[in-house]
Each structure stands twice: as C-alpha cells, then as structure tokens.
N, C-alpha and C positions, 0 to 999 in steps of 0.2 A: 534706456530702451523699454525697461518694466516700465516706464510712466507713461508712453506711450503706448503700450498696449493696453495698461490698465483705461486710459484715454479714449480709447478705442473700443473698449468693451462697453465703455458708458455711453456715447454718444453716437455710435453705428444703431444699437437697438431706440435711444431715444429718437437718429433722425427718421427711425424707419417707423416708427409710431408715430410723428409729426406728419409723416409723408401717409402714413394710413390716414388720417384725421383729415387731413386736407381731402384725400381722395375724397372721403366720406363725405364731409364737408361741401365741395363742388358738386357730388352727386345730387346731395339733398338740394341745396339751391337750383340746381339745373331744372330739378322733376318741379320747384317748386314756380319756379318760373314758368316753364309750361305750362303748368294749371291754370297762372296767371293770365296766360297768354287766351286759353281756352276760352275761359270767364269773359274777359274780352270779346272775344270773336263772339260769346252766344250773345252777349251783352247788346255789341254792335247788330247782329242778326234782327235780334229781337225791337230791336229801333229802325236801323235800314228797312229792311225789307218792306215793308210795310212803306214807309216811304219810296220804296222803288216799285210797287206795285200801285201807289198812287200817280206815280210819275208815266208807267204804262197806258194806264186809264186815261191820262190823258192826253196822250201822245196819241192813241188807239182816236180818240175823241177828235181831235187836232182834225184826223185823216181823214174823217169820215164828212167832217163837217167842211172842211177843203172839195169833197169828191164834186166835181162838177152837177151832177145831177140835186146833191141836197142842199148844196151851194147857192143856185139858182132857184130853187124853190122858197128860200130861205128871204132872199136879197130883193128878189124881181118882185115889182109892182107893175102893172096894167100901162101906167101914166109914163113910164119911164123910155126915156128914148136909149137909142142902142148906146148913147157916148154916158148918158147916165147912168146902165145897166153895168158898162163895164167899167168906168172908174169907183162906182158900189162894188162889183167884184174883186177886183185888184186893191180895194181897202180893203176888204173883207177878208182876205187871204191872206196880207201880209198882217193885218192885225192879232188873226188866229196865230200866226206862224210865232211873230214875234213874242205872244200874250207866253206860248209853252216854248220859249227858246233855252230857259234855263233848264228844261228838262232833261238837256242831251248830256248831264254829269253822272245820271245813271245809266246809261246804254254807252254801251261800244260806240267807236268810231264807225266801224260800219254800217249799225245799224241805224244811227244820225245820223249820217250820209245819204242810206236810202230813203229815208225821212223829208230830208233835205230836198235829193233830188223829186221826192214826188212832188212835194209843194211847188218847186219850181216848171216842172212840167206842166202842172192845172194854170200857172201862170202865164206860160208859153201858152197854152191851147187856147187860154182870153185872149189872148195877145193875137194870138194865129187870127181867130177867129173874127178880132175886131176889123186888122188888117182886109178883109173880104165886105166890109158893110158899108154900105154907102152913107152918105152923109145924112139922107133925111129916111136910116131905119130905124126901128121900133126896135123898143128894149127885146121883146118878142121874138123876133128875127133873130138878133144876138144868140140869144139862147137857143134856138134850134141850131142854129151854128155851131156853138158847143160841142150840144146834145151827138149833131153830124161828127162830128171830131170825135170825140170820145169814143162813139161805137165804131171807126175807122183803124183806130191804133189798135197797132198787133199787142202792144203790150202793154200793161196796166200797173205804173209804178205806184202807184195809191196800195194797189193790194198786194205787192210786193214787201212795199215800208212796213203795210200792217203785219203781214206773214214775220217778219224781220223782228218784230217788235214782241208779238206773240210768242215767237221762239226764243227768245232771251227770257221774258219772265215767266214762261215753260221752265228753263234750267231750276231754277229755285223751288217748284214743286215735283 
C-alpha cells in the first residue's frame, strides 16, 4: 500500500505538470495560429480588394455603356436600316455582357442578379422596340423607339444594378 502511495505522490504532481504544459502548450499554438490566420486575411485584403474594386469598375462600365441612350450613340450610323441598327445592338450588348461575365465572383448573388436583370431588360426594350418597325424603317426610327421606351418605364433597372454595385464596394471603404 506504501508503494502505492509513494506511486501516487510521484505521478499525481508529474500528470498535473504535463497537463499544465499541454494547457500552455495549446494556448500558445492557438494565439499562434490566429496571428496566422490574421496575416492571411490582410494578405488576401491587400491582393483582393483591389481586384474587386477593378471588377466594380467594370461592372459600373458594362452598365453604363449597355444604357440605351450611350448605347445608340455609340453603334448607330446614318446608313443603317432599323434590322441593322438592331442586330448591331443586340451584338453589342451581349458582347459587353459576356466580355464582364466573369466578373460576378466578386459580388453577391444579388447584386449579379440585378446586373443581370438590367442587361436583359435593355434587351427586351430592342426587342420591344423592333417589334413596332416596319420593314422598310431607318436605323433612325429604331432609335427613337428606344429612346420612347426608356423615358416610358417607371423603373430604371440600369440605375438600380448600378446603385447595387456601388453599395457592395462602399462596404469595403
């Protein structure tokens, strides 16, 4: 029985010292790992963001240059009949759209979305608009039809995607 106490006297204070060590031990890697973790994150920061404020720009770019009105100034030529006006537009839009499609890995679902749905509106509204032209109008024509459209709609998903987009890389300053 003395040998088990004597037993016990030894290895009760060494497991309780092992068991201090470890605490310590865990501690220190725990904090240490954090730091790690921090590094990282600024690391990331300091490379993302910058890249997601490029990705902004030209998202921002995409919308502006979709908007019916800069759209049309951009594409229309004098010479061009309304069926050439609007298949120049409807390239013109899905090429923008497609050219920044990679960009939606840095924004929200959401705010892709709204993105989304604007471009497809400005494409409805060619669509709308060509629907009403008769066969032998002017690029011309076309585009005031538009132009009628756009100032018609109550609401303006163009400046809605932009506000969307605005407000996401707002968060980060």
């Amino acid at each position: 029985m003395e040998y088990l106490a004597d037993l016990l006297k030894i290895v009760l204070p060494a497991g309780l010292v092992i068991y201090g060590m470890y605490l310590t031990i865990m501690s220190f890697l725990k904090k240490e790992r954090d730091k790690m973790l921090v590094e990282i994150k600024t690391q990331n920061t300091q490379t993302i963001l910058p890249i997601r404020l490029q990705a902004g720009e030209r998202i921002c770019l995409l919308l502006e240059r979709v908007t019916p009105n800069n759209l049309i100034r951009r594409v229309n030529s004098p010479e061009f009949t309304a069926q050439d006006l609007y298949h120049k537009l409807i390239y013109e839009i899905r090429e923008e759209f497609n050219h920044n499609l990679s960009q939606q890995v840095y924004f929200t679902d959401e705010t892709w979305e709204s993105v989304r749905r604007a471009v497809e509106s400005v494409i409805t509204m060619v669509n709308t608009a060509m629907q009403d032209m008769p066969d032998e109008a002017r690029g011309l024509d076309l585009a005031k039809r538009i132009f009628q459209i756009s100032l018609d709609q109550k609401s303006d998903t163009i400046q809605k995607a932009l506000r969307n987009v605005k407000d996401e890389i707002r968060i980060f300053f």
